[in-house]
C-alpha positions in Angstrom: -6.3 23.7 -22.3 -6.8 27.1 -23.6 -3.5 28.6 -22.1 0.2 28.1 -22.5 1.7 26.4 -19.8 5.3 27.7 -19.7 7.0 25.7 -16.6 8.2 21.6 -17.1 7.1 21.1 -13.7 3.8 23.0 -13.8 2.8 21.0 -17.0 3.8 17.8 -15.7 1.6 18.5 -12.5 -1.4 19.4 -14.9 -0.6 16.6 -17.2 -0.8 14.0 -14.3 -3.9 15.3 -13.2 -5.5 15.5 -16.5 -4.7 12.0 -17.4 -5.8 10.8 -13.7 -2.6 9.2 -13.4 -1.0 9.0 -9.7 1.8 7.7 -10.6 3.3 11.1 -13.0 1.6 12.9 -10.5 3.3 11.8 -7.4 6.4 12.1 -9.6 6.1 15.8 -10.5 6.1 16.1 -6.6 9.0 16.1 -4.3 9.3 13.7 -2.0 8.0 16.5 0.9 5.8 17.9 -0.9 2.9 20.2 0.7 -0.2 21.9 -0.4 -3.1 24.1 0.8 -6.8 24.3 -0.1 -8.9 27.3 -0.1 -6.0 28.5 2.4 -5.7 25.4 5.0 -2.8 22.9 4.5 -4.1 19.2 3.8 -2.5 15.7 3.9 -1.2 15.8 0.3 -2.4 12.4 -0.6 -5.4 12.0 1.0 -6.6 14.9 -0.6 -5.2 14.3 -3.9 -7.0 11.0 -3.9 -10.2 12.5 -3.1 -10.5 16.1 -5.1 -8.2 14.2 -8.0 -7.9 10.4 -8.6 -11.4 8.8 -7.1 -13.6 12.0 -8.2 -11.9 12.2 -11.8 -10.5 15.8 -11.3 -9.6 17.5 -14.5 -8.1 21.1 -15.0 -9.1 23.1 -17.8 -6.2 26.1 -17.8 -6.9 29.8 -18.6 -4.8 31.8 -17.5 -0.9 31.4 -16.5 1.5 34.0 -14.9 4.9 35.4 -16.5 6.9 33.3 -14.4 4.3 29.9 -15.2 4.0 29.3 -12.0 0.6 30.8 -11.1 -2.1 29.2 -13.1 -6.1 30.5 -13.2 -8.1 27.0 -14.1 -11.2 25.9 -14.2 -11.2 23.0 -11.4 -14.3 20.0 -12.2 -14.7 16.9 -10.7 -17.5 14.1 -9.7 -17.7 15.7 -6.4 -18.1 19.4 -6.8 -18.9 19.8 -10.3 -17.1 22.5 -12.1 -15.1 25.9 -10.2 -12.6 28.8 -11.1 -9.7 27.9 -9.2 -6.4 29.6 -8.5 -3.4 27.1 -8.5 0.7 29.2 -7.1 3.4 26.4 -7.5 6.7 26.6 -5.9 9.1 24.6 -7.5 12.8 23.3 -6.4 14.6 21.2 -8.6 12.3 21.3 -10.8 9.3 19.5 -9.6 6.5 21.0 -7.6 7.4 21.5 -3.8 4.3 23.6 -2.9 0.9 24.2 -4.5 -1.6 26.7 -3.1 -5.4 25.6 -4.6 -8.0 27.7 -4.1 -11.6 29.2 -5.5 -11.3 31.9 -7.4 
């Protein structure tokens, strides 16, 4: 990673999905956890397993915001190859409630 990444939660998320492993990933989540893509909410662990864990997802971070919580990333995995991605985290209690994903 060629930026900073300033929020425990935010890093742990990235981390999880970097090392491909669903278990720290699924813990840097709360238990209700939701997410969009490209502006459409999606079942959180279907598509985790598809875009992350069974297509090798990897995030390669460039950018991050003051508050840490808005990352700019290149997004590559087996399926899609490699993308400029915008990731916005909310976080409560210091895991990852929300994540926004997106192209760039």
């Amino acid at each position: 990673m060629s930026a900073e990444l300033t929020d425990p939660a935010v890093a742990a998320f990235v981390a999880a999905v970097n090392a491909g492993d669903r278990e720290a990933f699924f813990a840097a989540l709360t238990d209700d956890a939701t997410m969009s893509d490209d502006g459409t909410d999606r079942d959180l662990r279907a598509w985790a397993e598809r875009e992350i864990f069974s297509s090798n997802g990897r995030m390669d971070v460039e950018d991050v915001s003051a508050d840490g919580r808005t990352l700019m990333a290149t997004y590559t995995n087996s399926t899609w190859g490699s993308m400029r991605t915008r990731w916005v985290f909310t976080v409560s209690g210091g895991r990852v409630s929300r994540f926004e994903t997106g192209q760039a």
